[in-house]
MARTORVEX-331423 format. One record per residue (C-alpha): x, z, y; residue number from 1; residue in one letter. Coordinates in Angstrom, 3 decimals. Last residue first. Layout:
<rs>
     east       up    north num residu
        X        Z        Y NUM      A
...
</rs>
This chain:
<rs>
     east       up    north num residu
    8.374  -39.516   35.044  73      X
   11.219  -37.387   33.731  72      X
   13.698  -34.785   34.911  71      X
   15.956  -32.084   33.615  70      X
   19.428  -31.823   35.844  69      X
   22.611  -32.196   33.936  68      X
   21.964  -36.311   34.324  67      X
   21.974  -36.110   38.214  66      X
   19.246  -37.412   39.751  65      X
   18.805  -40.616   41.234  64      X
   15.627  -41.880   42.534  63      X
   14.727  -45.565   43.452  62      X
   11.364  -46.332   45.811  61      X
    9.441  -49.362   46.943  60      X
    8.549  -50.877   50.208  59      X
    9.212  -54.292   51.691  58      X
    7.345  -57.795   51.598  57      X
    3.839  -56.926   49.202  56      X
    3.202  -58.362   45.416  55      X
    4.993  -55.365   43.654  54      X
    5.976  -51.965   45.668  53      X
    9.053  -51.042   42.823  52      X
    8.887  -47.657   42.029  51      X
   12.170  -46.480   40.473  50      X
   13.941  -44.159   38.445  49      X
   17.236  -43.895   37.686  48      X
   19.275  -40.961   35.860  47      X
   23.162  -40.120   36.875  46      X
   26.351  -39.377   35.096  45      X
   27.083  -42.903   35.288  44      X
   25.552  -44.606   38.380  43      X
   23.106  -47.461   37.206  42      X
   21.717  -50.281   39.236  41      X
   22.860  -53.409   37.920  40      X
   21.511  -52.408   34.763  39      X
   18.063  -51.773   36.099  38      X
   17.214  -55.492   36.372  37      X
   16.510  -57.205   39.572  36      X
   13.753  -59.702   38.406  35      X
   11.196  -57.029   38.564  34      X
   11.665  -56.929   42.651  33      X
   13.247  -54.492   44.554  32      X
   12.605  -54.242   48.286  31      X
   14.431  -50.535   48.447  30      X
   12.127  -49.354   51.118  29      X
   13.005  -45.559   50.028  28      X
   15.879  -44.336   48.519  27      X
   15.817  -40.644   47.197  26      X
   18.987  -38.736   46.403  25      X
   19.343  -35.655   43.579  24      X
   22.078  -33.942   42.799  23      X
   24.735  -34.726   45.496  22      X
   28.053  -33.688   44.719  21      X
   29.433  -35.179   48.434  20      X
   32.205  -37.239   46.582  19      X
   30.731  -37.951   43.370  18      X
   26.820  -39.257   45.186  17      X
   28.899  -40.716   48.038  16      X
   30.800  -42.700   45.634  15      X
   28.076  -43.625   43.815  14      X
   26.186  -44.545   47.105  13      X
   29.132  -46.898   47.815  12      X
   29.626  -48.011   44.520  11      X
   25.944  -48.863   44.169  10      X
   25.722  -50.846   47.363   9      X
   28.804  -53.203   46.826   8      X
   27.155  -54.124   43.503   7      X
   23.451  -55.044   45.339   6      X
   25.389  -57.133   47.775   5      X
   26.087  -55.674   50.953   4      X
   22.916  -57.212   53.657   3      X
   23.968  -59.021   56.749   2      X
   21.193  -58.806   59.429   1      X
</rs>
């Protein structure tokens, strides 16, 4: 299976997120590893967390939430 490169991903789901007004989307089975820094990840107008599922093939978590919205770990 070809996979969008992590860029290509984020301005599709930010473009979804602006379009549809989304608050709030959860991603699950992201497969993100330490060495994929946050930076490449951020939607303006929108917080990011994530769960990264260390040491196993798969799993993990991101969260965006929309940066009028309060929110915290």
């Amino acid at each position: 299976m070809l996979r969008p490169s992590p860029n290509h991903t984020v301005e599709h789901l930010m473009a979804d997120l602006k379009g549809y007004k989304i608050d709030v989307v959860v991603i699950t089975e992201t497969q993100r590893k330490k060495k994929h820094a946050n930076q490449n990840f951020i939607i303006n107008g929108y917080a990011l967390f994530r769960r990264d599922w260390l040491g196993h093939h798969g799993g993990g978590i991101t969260i965006y939430g929309n940066s009028r919205l309060s929110a915290d770990v």
